[in-house]
N, C-alpha and C positions, 0 to 999 in steps of 0.2 A: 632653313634656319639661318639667321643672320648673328653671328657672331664679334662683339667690339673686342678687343684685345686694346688693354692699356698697359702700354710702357714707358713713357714720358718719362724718362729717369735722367738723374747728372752727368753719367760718364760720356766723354765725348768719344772714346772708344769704345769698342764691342765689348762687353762681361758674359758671367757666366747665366743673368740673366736676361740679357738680353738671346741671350743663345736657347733660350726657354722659351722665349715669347716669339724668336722665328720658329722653332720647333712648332709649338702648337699652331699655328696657324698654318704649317706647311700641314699639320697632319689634317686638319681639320678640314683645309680643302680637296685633299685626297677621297673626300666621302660625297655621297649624292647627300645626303641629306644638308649642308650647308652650301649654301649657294652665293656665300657673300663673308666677309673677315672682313672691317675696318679697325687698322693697324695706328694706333694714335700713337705717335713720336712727339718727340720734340724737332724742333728744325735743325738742331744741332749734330738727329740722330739719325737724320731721317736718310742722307744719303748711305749712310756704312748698314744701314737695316737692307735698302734696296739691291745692293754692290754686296756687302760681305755674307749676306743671308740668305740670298739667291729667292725673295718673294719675287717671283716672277709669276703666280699663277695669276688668269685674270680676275680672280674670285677675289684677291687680296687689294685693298685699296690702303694705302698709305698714307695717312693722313697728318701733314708735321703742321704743332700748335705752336708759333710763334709768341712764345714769351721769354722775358730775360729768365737764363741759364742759374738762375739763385735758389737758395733752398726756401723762402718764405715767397717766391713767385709760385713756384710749385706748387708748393700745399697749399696756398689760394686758389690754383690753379683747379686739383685733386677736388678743393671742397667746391667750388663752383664752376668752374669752365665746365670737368669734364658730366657733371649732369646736364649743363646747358647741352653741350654735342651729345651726349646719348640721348635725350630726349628727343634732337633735331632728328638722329637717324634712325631712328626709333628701332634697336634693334632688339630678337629675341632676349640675348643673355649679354652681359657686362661681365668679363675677369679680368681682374687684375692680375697682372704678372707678378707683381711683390705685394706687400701689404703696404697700402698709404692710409690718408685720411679721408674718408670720407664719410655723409649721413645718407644713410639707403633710403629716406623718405624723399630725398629729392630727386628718385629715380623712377621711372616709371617703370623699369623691367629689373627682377634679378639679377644680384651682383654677386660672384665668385673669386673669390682672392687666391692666389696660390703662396703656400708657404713653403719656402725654401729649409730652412732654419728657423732656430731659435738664439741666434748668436747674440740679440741684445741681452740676455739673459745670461746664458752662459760664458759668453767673450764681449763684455761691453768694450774690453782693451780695443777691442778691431774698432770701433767708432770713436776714441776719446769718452772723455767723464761725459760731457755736456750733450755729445749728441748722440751720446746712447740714452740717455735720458729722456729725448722727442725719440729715439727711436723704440725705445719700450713704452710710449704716449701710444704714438702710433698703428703697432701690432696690436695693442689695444683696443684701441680705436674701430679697429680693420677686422677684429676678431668679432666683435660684439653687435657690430653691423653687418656683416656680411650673410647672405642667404647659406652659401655653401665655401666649406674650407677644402680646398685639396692638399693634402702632405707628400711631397717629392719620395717619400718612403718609412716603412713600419714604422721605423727608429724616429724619424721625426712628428709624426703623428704618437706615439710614446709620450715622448717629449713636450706636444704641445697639453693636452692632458694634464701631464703633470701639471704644468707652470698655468693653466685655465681647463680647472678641471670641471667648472659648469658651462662650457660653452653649447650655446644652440642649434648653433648652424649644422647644417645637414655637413658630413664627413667623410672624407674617402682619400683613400692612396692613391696615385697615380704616378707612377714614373717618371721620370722624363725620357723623350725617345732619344735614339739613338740614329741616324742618318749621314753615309757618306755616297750613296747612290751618286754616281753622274758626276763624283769628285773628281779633278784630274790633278794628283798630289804634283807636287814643285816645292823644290830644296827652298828656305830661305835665301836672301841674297849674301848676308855672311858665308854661305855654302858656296858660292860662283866657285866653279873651281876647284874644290877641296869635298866634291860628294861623300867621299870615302873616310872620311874620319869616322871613327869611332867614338858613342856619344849614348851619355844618360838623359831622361827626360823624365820632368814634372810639369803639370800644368798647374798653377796655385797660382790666386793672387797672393800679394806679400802682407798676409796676416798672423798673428801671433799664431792662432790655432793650426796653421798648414807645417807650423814646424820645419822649416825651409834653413832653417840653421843646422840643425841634426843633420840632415841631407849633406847641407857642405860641408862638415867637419868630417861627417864619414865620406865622403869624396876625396877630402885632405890627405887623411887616413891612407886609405886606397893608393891613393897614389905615391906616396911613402913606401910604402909596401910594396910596392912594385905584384900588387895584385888586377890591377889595370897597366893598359899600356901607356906610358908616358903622355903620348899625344893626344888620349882620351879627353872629351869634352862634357862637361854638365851643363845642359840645357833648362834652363829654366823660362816658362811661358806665362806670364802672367799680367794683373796689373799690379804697376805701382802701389803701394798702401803705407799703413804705421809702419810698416818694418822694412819698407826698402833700406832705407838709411843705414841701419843697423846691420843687413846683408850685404851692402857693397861696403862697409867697413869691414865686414869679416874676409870680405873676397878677400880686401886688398890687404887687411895684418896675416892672411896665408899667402899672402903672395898669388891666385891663382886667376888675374886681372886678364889673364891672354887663355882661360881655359872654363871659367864659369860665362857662359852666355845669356843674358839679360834679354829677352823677350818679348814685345806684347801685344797685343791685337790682332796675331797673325789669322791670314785668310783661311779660307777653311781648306784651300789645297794645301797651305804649310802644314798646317797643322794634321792634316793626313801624311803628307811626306817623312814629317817628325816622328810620329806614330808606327809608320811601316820601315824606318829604315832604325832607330836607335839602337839598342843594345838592349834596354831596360828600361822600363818605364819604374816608378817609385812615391811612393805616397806615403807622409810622416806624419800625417793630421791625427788630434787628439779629438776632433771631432770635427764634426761634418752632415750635410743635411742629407746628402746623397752623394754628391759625388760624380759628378757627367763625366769627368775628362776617365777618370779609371774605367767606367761602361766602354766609353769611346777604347779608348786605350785594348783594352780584352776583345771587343769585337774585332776591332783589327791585326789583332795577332800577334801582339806583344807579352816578351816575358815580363811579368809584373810583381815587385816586393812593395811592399804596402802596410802599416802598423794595425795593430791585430784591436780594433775596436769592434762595435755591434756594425755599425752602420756599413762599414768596408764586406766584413761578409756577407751580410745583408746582398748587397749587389755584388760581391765577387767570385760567394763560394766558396769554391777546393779548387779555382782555379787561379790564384796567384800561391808567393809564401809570404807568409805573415810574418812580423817581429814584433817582441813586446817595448811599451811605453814603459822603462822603468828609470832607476838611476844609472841605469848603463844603456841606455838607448841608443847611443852612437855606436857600443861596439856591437848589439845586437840588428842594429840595419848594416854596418859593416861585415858580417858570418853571415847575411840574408844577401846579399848583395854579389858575396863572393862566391856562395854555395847556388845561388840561382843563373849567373851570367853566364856559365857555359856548363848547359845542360848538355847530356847523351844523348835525347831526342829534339827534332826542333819541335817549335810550339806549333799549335793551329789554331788558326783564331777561331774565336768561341762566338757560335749566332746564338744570340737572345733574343726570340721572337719576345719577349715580355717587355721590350725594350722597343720594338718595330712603331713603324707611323702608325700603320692600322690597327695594332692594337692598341696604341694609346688615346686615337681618335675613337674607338668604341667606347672606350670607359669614360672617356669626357661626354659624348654623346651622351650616355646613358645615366649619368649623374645629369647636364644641364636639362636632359629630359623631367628627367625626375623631381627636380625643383620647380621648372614650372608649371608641371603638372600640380603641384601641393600650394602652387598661390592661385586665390578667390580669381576667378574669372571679372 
């Protein structure tokens, strides 16, 4: 089976979706039955997919499309380039890694979109007024066309439903996997030197919904209190978004400019480094489609607090502690915080085979099977 993976997206750093679209394509190669991934990037994207995502297998071909980096290049792009090249390489199955625009009649073979979320809907704030407006066009667009939907988990497959409750397309959950095999973790370079500090850790981009203000205020808190050690660090990993601004003006009217650390694109050995040496890992989101870095975060062995929605248990279980989203959030992640960091036993990280390359390469297998099995020969 020949598989296209499209990711042709803005960021000129690595996100949480592009860490989706190496995933599949790592797992996909891992099976006898695909014999072939072309990886469509942008040219903008295409070195940080080959270098930070480690497609090194020779099944995976990389392909960066040379057009200017703008959002109406794109979606011209989305609605004709990427039919021209799938028609050229003429492969089994087409997914998209997000949802774009496009018309499935000018495809020769089945297309599958994977949906992350639903945050045009419910957090237009993460996009502005104007372009959550194309981006609920969009989802649209991508819903209505599409052969097959895959949902990152229950809660967003839930969710999609609700907000398109006639949709057509063949339907299925699928995870995102989970993969540090063959990592070799290394400190950030702020670390040179100073391995042993002591440090909390989230991975969010800086959007309303990750609630990344709560976090620092109960950090603030913390440290007042002299319930952390003075020299303690909060590390935050993400990208830039609406709310940076508003977060390095919080850093700086607390004062904590030499102890919140600002993060982003780290390799995937930092980001294993981060993971196995912190203190605590922490997630304040009020919602969320799934959730990679918390999965990541649990398999590797981190004590984990995290705000008590469907989706977080969903994928974490009875294995963090929860705190509730109320009007007292901050002191409720601050008694979560305090009561979890130095437990009587240490942790063990927790394996989720449901989480694994091979299982998630079966269940994509077995859905793109599926689909084209159910179109006219």
């Amino acid at each position: 089976m020949h598989v296209l993976i499209a990711v042709l997206h803005r960021p000129t750093k690595p996100t949480g979706v592009c860490r989706h679209a190496a995933n599949l394509a790592r797992c996909l190669v891992e099976t006898e039955e695909v014999t072939q991934v072309s990886f469509v990037t942008g040219t903008w994207q295409k070195e940080y997919f080959e270098t930070v995502f480690r497609l090194s297998s020779p099944k995976i071909k990389v392909i960066g499309v040379d057009i200017p980096n703008r959002s109406i290049s794109r979606n011209l792009w989305f609605l004709n380039g990427l039919p021209v090249l799938a028609n050229r390489l003429q492969p089994h199955i087409v997914h998209l890694s997000f949802p774009l625009p496009f018309v499935r009649s000018r495809f020769d073979c089945p297309v599958v979109a994977t949906i992350h979320d639903l945050y045009p809907y419910e957090c237009p704030e993460n996009f502005g007024r104007v372009q959550s407006i194309f981006n609920r066009l969009f989802l649209r667009q991508c819903i209505a066309q599409s052969n097959g939907l895959t949902c990152v988990s229950q809660e967003t497959l839930k969710k999609l439903k609700f907000f398109f409750p006639k949709i057509q397309a063949e339907l299925a959950v699928i995870y995102n996997s989970v993969d540090f095999t063959d990592i070799v973790p290394q400190p950030p370079e702020a670390w040179v030197g100073e391995q042993n500090l002591p440090f909390l850790l989230t991975v969010a981009q800086h959007r309303k919904n990750k609630n990344l203000h709560i976090l620092i205020q109960a950090f603030a808190h913390l440290l007042q209190q002299h319930q952390l050690a003075p020299e303690t660090l909060l590390v935050l990993v993400g990208s830039p978004g609406p709310e940076t601004e508003n977060l390095q003006q919080q850093i700086a009217t607390l004062q904590l400019q030499t102890q919140v650390l600002l993060l982003s694109s780290v390799s995937d050995g930092v980001l294993c480094w981060l993971y196995q040496n912190c203190r605590l890992y922490t997630v304040a989101s009020s919602t969320e489609g799934f959730c990679l870095p918390l999965a990541e975060a649990l398999h590797l062995g981190c004590k984990v607090v995290c705000s008590d929605i469907p989706i977080l248990r969903e994928v974490a279980g009875e294995d963090c502690v929860y705190f509730r989203l109320d009007s007292n959030s901050v002191e409720n992640l601050e008694r979560a915080i305090s009561e979890t960091i130095n437990p009587s036993a240490p942790v063990q990280a927790v394996t989720r085979n449901r989480f694994s390359l091979s299982a998630i390469a079966t269940q994509y297998l077995q859905l793109y099977t599926q689909i084209c099995q159910q179109l006219p020969s």
